[in-house]
MARFIVEX-215798 format. One line per field, with one value per residue (C-alpha): residue number from 1; x, y, z. Coordinates in steps of 0.1 Angstrom, whole numbers, plus 2048, in hexadecimal, padded with zeros to 3 digits. Layout:
num: c(NUM, ...)
px: c(X, ...)
py: c(Y, ...)
pz: c(Z, ...)
***
This chain:
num: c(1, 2, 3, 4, 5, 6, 7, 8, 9, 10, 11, 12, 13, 14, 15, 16, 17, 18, 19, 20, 21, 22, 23, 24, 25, 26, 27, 28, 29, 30, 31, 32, 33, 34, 35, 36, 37, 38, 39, 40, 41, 42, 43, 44, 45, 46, 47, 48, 49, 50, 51, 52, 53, 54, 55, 56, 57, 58, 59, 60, 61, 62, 63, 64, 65, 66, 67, 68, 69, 70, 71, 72, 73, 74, 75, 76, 77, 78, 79, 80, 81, 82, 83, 84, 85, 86, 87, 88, 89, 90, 91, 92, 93, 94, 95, 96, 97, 98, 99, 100, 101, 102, 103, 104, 105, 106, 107, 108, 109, 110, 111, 112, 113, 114, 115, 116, 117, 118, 119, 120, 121, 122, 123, 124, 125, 126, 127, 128, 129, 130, 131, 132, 133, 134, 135, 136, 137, 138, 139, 140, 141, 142, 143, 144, 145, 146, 147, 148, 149, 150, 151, 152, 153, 154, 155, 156, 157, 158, 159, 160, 161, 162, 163, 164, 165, 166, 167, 168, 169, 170, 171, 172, 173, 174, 175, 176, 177, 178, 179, 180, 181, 182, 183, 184, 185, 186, 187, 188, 189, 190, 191, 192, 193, 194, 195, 196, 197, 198, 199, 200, 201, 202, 203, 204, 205, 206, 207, 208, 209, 210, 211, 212, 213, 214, 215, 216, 217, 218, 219, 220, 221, 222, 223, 224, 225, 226, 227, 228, 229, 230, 231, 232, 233, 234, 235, 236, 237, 238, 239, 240, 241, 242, 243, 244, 245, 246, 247, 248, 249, 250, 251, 252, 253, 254, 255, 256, 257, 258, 259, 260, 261, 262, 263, 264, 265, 266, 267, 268, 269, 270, 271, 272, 273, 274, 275, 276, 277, 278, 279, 280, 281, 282, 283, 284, 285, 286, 287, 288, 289, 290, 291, 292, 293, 294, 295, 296, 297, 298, 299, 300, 301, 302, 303, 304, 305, 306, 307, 308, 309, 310, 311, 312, 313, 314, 315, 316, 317, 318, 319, 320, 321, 322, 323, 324, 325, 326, 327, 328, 329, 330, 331, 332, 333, 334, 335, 336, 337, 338, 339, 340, 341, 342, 343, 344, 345, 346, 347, 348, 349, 350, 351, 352, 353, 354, 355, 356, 357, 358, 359, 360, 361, 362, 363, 364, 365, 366, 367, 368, 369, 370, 371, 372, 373, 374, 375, 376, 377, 378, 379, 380, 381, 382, 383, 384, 385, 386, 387, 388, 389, 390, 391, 392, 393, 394, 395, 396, 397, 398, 399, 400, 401, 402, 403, 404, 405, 406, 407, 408, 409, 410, 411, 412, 413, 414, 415, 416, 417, 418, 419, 420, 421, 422, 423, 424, 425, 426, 427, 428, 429, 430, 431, 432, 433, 434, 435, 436, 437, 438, 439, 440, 441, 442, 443, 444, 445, 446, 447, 448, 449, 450, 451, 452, 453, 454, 455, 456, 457, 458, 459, 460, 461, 462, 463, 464, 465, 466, 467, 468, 469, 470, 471, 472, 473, 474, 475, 476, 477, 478, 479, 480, 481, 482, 483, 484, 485, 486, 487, 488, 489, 490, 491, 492, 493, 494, 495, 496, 497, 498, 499, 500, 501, 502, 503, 504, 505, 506, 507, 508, 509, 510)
px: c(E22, E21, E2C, E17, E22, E10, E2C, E0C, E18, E38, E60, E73, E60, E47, E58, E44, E57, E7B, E6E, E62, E7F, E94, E89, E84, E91, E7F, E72, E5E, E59, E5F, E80, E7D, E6A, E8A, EA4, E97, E94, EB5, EAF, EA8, EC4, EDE, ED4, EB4, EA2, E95, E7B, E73, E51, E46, E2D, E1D, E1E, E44, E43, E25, E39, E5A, E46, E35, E58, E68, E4C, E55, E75, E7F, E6E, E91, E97, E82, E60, E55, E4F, E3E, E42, E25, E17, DF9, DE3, DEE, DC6, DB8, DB9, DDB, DED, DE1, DC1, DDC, DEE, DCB, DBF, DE3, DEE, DCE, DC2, DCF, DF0, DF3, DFD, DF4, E06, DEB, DF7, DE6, DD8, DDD, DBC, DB5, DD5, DCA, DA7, DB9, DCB, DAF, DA0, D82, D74, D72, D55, D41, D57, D58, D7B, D7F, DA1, DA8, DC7, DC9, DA3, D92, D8F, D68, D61, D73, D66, D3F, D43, D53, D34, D1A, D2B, D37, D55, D69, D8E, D9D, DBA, DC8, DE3, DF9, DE0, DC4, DD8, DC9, DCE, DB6, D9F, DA1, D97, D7C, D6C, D78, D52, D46, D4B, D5F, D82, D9A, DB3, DD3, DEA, E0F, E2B, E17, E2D, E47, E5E, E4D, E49, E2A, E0C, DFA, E02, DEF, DD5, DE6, E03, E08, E03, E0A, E10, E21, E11, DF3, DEB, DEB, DCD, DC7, DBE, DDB, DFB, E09, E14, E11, DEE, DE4, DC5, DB3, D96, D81, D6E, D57, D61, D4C, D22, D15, CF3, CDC, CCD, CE3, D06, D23, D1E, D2C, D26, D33, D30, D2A, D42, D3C, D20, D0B, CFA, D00, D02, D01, CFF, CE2, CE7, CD7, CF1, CFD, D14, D3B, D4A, D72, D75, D99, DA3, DAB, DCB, DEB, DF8, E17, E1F, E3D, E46, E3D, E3E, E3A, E2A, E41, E44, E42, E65, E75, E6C, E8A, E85, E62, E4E, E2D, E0F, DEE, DD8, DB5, DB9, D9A, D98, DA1, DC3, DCB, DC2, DDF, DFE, E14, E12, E30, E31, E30, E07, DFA, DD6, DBA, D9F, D7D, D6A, D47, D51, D2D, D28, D45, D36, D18, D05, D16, D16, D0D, D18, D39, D3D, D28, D02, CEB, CD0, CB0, C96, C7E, C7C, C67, C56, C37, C33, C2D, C4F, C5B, C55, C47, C32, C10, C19, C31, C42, C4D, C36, C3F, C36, C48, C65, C67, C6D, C84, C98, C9A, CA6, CC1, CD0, CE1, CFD, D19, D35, D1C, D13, CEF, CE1, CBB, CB6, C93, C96, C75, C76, C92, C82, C92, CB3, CAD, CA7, CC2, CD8, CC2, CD1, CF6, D02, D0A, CF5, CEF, CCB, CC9, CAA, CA3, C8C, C9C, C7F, C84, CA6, C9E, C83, CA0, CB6, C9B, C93, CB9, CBA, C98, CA8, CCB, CD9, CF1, CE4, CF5, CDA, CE6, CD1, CD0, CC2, CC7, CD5, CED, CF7, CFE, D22, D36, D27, D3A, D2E, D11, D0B, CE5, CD2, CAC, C96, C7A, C75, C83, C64, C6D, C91, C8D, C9B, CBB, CBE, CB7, CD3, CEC, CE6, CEA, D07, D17, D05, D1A, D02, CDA, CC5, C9F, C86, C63, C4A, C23, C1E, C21, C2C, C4D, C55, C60, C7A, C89, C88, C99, CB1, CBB, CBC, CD7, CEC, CF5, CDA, CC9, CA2, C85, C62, C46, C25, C19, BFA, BEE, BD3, BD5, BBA, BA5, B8D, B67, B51, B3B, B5F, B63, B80, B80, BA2, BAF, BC1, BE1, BEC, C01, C25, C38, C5B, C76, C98, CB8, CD2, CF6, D03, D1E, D41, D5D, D73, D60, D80, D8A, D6A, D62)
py: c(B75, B90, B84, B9D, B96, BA8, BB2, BB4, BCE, BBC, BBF, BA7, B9A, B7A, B5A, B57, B74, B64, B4B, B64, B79, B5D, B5F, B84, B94, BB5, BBE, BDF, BE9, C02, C0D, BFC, BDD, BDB, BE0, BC0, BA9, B99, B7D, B92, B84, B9D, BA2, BA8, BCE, BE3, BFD, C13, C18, C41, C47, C2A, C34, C32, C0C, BFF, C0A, BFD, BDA, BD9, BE3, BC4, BA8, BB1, B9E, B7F, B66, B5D, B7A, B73, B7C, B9D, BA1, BC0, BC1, BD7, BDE, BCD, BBD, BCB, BBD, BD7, BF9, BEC, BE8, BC7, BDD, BF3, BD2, BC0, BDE, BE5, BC0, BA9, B93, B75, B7E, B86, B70, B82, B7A, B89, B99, BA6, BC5, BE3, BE7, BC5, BC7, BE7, BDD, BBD, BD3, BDD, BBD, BC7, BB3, BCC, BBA, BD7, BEE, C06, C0D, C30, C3A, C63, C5A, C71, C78, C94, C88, C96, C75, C63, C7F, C7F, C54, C59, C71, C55, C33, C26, C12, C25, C1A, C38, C30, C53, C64, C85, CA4, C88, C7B, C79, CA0, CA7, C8D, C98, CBF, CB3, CA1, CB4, CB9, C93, C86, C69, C62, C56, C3A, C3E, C23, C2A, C13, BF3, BD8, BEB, BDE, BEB, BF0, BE0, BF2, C0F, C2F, C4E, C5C, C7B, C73, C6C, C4B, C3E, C20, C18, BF7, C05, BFA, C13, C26, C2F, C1B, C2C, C1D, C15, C34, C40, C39, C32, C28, C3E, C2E, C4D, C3F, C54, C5A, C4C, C46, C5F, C4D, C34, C4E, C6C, C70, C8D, C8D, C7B, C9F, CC3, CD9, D02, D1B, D2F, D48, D3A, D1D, CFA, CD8, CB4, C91, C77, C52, C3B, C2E, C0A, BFD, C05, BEA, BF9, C0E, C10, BF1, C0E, C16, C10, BEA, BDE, BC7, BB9, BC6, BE2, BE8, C0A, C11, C14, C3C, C42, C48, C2A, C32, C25, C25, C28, C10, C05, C1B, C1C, C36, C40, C69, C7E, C94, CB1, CA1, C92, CB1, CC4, CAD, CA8, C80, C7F, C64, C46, C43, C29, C24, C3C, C2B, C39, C2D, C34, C25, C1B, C0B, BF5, BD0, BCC, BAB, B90, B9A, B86, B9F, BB5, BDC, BF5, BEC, BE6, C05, C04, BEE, C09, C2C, C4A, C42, C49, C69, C51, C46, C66, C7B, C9F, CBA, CC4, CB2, CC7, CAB, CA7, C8D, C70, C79, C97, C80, C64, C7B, C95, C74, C6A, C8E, C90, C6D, C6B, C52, C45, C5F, C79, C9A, CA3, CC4, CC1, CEA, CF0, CCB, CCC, CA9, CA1, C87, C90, C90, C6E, C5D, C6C, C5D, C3C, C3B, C3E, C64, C7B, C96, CB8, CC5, CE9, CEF, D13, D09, CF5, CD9, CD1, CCE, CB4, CA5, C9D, C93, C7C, C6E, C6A, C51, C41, C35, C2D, C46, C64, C85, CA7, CC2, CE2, CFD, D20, D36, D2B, D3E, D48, D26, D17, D2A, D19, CF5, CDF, CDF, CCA, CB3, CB2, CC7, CC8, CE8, CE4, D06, D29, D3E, D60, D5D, D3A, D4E, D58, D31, D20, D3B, D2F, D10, D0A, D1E, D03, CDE, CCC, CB6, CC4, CDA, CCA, CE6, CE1, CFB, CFA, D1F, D25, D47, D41, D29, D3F, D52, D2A, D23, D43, D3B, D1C, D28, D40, D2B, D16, CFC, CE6, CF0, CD8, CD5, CC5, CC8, CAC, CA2, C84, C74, C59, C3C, C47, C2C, C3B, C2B, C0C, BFD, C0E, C29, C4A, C5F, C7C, C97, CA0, CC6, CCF, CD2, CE2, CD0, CDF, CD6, CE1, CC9, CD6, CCD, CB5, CC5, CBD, CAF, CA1, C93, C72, C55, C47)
pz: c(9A6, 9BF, 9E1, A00, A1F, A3C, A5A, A76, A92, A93, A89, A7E, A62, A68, A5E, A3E, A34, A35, A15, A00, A08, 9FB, 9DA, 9D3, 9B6, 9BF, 9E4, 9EA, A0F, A25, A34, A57, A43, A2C, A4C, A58, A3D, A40, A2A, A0A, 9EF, 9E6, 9C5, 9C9, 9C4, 9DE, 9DC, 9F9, 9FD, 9FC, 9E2, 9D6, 9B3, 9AC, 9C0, 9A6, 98C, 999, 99C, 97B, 968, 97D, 971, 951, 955, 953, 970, 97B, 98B, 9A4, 9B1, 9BD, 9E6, 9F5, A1C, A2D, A51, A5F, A4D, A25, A15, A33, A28, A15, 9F8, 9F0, 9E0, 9C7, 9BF, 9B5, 9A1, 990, 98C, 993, 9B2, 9A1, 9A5, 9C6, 9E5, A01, A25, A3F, A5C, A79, A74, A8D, A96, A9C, AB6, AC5, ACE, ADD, AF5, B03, B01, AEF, ACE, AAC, A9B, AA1, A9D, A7E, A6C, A5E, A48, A4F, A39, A1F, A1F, A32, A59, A5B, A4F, A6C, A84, A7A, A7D, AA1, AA6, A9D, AA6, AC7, ABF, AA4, A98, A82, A6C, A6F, A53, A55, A60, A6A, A90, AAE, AB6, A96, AA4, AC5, ABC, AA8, AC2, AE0, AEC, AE1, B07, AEF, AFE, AE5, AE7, AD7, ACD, AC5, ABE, ABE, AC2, ACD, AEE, B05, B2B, B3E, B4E, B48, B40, B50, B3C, B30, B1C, AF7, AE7, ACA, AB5, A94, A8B, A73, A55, A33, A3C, A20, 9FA, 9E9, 9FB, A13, A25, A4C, A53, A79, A8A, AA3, ABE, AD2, AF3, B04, B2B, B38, B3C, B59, B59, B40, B32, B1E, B19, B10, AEB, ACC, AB9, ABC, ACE, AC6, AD4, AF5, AF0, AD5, AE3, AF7, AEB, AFC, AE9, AF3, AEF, B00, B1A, B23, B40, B38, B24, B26, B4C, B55, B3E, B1E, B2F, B21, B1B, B09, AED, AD6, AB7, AA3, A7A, A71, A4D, A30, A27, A53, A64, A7C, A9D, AB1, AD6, AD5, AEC, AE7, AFA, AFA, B0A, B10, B0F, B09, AED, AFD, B08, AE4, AD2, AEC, AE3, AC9, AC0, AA8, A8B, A9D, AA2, A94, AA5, AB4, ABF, AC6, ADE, AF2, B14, B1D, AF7, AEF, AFA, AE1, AD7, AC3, AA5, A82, A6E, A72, A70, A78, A7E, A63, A5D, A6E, A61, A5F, A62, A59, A7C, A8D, AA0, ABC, AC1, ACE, AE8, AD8, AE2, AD9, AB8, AAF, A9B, A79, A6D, A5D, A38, A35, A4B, A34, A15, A2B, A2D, A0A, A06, A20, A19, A3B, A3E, A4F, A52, A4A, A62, A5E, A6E, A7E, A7E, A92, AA2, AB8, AC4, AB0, A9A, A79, A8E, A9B, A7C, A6A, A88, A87, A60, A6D, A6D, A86, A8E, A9D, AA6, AAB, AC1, AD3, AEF, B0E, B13, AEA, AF3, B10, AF5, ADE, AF6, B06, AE0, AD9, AF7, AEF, ACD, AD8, ABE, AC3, AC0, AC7, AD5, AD2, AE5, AD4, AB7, A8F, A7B, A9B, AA8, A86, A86, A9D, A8E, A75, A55, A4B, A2C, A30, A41, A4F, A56, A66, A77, A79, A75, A6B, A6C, A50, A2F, A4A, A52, A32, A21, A40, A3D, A16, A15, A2C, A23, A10, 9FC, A06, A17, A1C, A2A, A3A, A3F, A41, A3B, A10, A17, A21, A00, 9E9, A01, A0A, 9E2, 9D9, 9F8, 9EA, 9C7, 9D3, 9E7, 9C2, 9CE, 9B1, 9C4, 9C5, 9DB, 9DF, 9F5, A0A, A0F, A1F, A2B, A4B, A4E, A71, A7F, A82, A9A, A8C, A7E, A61, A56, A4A, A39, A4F, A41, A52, A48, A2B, A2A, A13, A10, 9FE, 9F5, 9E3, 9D5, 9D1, 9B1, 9B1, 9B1, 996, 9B5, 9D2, 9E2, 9E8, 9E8, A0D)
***
C-alpha cells in the first residue's frame, strides 16, 4: 500500500501524517515536506522529490521488498488527486493501492481569501504545457484559476493579457506567517501552497486567477482578447456586464502555513500575500519561486447562479442561430447554413483562439465564443465594429473587435487554431495565405462569388492545408397567402476549408 498524504497550504505536516510516518520504510517528498516530518523512523528511506521519474522508480524497487520494511509514504502540496501525483501513482501502481490523505488544495484556499466560491470557476495547468492554453481560457471565461509552472508565472500571464481589461490576483506563500491587511495593489505576490500543476509530478506548479478592473457600464467591457500593436488597428472586448462581485475585497489577506511543492525551493521568511495587480503590473515584476496561485478574474462576473454542475459552463443548447438574433446590416450576415457547417469546421473549444476575419456583425465570432473559445473579430468599418461589440453583449460572451484592414491587422495578433473568412474582396488570396500560414488546426472560407475559389483552394493547398469545399444551397419554407408554403432560395455559398495535417508532436494533451 501506498500511503498519499496531501500537506494543504500548510507546514508542519497534518496530524494524519505523524501515523503514517510511523511506519514508513520508504518516504518520498519534497525537501521542506521531509524537513518537517519529524516522526519519520530512522531507518526509513528518503527520496527527494525532483523529477518524478527517478521517485516512481525509487517506489516500485522498494515494494518489491519484504512488507516488514514498512509501507511507502509520499508527502505532497495541496490536494496530491488535483493536478497531483495521486494520477502517476494510479497509472504506475493502480488505484487499489493507494490511500490517499486529501488536503486542501491551493486554489480552493486562494479563492477563500477573497471570499469568493470556485464552483464556476475553470482550472487551467500552464505547468509544463504551453500557457496559450491558460491565456485563450482567461480570454473566454470570467473566473479563471491558472496552476502556473517555470516560464508560465504571472509576468507571462500578465503580458499575454496586458490589453484584456482582466486584473490578475496573485497568491504567494499561502499559508505562510503572515502580516494582516492589505497590501497596495502594485507589489508582488505570491504563494507556495499549489498543487503539481501539472499530470507528471509533483514539481513547482502555482495557480494564477486574472479579474478584470472593473465594469465601466452594463453593457461592454476592456476585453478578455488581445489587443494589435500601435499603428495597425484597435481592439476592445464585449461582454455583457453584471454588477462587481469582488471591488476592493481582492486585496491582500493573510493565512497560516504554507507547503511549497516538492522540486520548488523553501522560501524562508516569506509571508503570505495576495494581490489584485493588473496585467500590466504582473507582467513588470519579477515574482521569484514562491507563487503558488494566479487567479483570473472578471470583477463584474465572479457571483453567478448556483450552480448544479461544477466547472466551466456547459455549451449552448443550440447554435447555428437565426439571422434574427443579431443585430446586422442590410443582411449582411452569414446565414445560418453556411454557419452551422463553418462551425463543424472550425471546432471551436475551450482553450481555443479562433479568428472571425471580415466579422460583419460578428455572428461567426459570437458562436464560436457561445461554444467556449476566445476570439478576435477583425472588422474594417467602425459601425461593424460597434455591431460586434453590441452582439458580443447581447449574448453574454467575450469577443475582441479589432478595427483595421486583413491582411495588415493580422500581424500583431496571436496565432489562431481555427480561423473564419467571410470577406476580403480583392485582397482574399493575401488573407486566406496569412491566415493558413498561422492557424494552427483550420482555415474555413466563405465566398458567394465562384471566381475567387480557385485562388482560396490554391491558397490553402500551399500553405500544407489538406483542402475541401462545398456549395450550399438551401431552400427556407416561406408562408404564401391562403395558408399554404412555398421553398425560397437563399443565394449560394461557396464554403471552403483546409485541414492541417496532424503533426508528429502536437505537445502535451489539454
Amino acid at each position: 500500500m501506498i500511503t498519499v498524504v496531501g500537506t494543504g497550504t500548510g507546514v508542519p505536516l497534518p496530524p494524519d501524517a505523524g501515523a503514517a510516518l510511523a511506519g514508513a520504510g520508504l518516504v518520498v517528498g519534497g525537501r521542506r515536506h521531509l524537513a518537517a516530518a519529524t516522526t519519520i523512523p530512522d531507518t526509513a528511506e528518503r527520496v527527494v522529490l525532483g523529477p518524478l521519474a527517478p521517485a516512481l522508480d525509487a517506489i516500485e524497487q522498494f515494494l518489491e521488498k519484504p512488507a516488514e520494511r514498512g509501507r511507502v509514504v509520499v508527502l505532497a502540496s495541496g490536494d496530491p488527486g488535483f493536478f497531483g501525483i495521486v494520477r502517476a501513482l494510479a497509472e504506475r501502481f493502480g488505484a487499489e493501492r493507494l490511500d490517499v490523505h486529501p488536503g486542501v488544495s491551493s486554489v480552493a484556499t486562494a479563492f477563500a481569501r477573497l471570499g469568493l466560491t470556485w464552483d464556476d470557476a475553470v482550472v487551467v495547468s500552464a505547468h509544463g504545457r504551453d500557457l496559450r492554453t491558460a491565456v485563450n481560457v482567461c480570454r473566454a471565461h470570467p473566473k479563471v484559476a491558472v496552476l502556473t509552472g517555470p516560464g508560465s508565472g504571472p509576468a507571462e500571464l500578465g503580458a499575454a493579457l496586458r490589453s484584456s481589461g482582466r486584473v490578475l490576483v496573485v497568491a504567494s506563500a499561502l499559508g505562510a506567517g503572515a502580516d494582516s491587511g492589505a497590501d497596495s495593489g502594485t507589489g508582488a505576490s505570491t504563494s507556495s501552497g499549489s498543487e503539481v500543476a501539472s499530470d507528471s509530478g509533483m514539481g513547482s506548479g502555482s495557480v494564477a486567477a486574472s479579474a478584470s478592473a472593473s465594469a465601466s457600464n452594463a453593457g461592454a467591457t476592456s476585453g478578455t482578447g488581445s489587443t494589435p500593436g500601435s499603428g495597425t488597428g484597435s481592439a476592445s472586448t464585449s461582454n455583457a456586464g453584471s454588477p462587481s462581485g469582488i471591488g476592493s475585497g481582492a486585496g491582500t489577506r493573510s493565512g497560516t502555513g504554507t507547503a511549497p511543492n516538492s522540486g520548488s525551493v523553501t522560501h524562508s521568511g516569506e509571508r503570505e500575500r495576495v494581490e489584485r495587480v493588473t496585467p500590466a503590473e504582473a507582467a513588470a515584476r519579477d515574482w521569484g519561486p514562491a507563487v503558488s496561485v494566479v487567479l483570473c478574474l472578471d470583477e463584474a462576473r465572479v457571483l453567478s447562479p448556483v450552480r448544479t454542475v461544477a466547472g466551466p459552463p456547459s455549451g449552448p443548447a443550440q447554435w447555428a442561430l437565426e439571422e434574427g438574433e443579431f443585430t446586422h446590416r442590410d443582411s449582411m450576415i452569414t446565414k445560418f447554413e453556411v454557419r452551422a457547417l463553418a462551425l463543424a469546421r472550425l471546432g471551436p473549444g475551450l482553450g481555443e483562439h479562433v479568428w472571425d476575419i471580415g466579422a460583419g456583425s460578428g455572428s461567426v465570432a459570437v458562436e464560436c465564443a457561445r461554444l467556449g473559445a476566445a476570439v478576435t473579430a477583425v472588422e474594417k468599418t467602425l459601425d461593424g465594429v460597434e455591431r460586434v461589440r453590441a452582439n458580443a453583449a447581447a449574448h453574454g460572451v467575450y469577443v475582441t473587435a479589432v478595427h483595421g484592414a486583413a491582411p495588415t491587422v493580422l500581424s500583431d495578433l496571436p496565432d489562431p487554431d481555427a480561423v473564419f473568412i467571410g470577406g476580403g474582396g480583392r485582397e482574399l488570396p493575401a488573407i486566406v495565405t496569412a491566415c493558413a500560414r498561422r492557424a494552427r488546426r483550420s482555415v474555413v472560407v466563405a465566398m458567394a462569388a465562384l471566381d475567387r475559389v480557385p485562388a482560396v483552394r490554391d491558397a490553402l493547398v500551399a500553405a500544407g492545408l489538406d483542402c475541401d469545399g462545398v456549395l450550399l444551397q438551401s431552400s427556407r419554407l416561406a408562408p404564401l397567402p391562403g395558408d399554404v408554403t412555398r421553398l425560397a432560395a437563399t443565394n449560394p455559398v461557396f464554403l471552403l476549408w483546409g485541414v492541417r495535417p496532424p503533426a508528429r508532436d502536437e505537445g502535451v494533451a489539454q
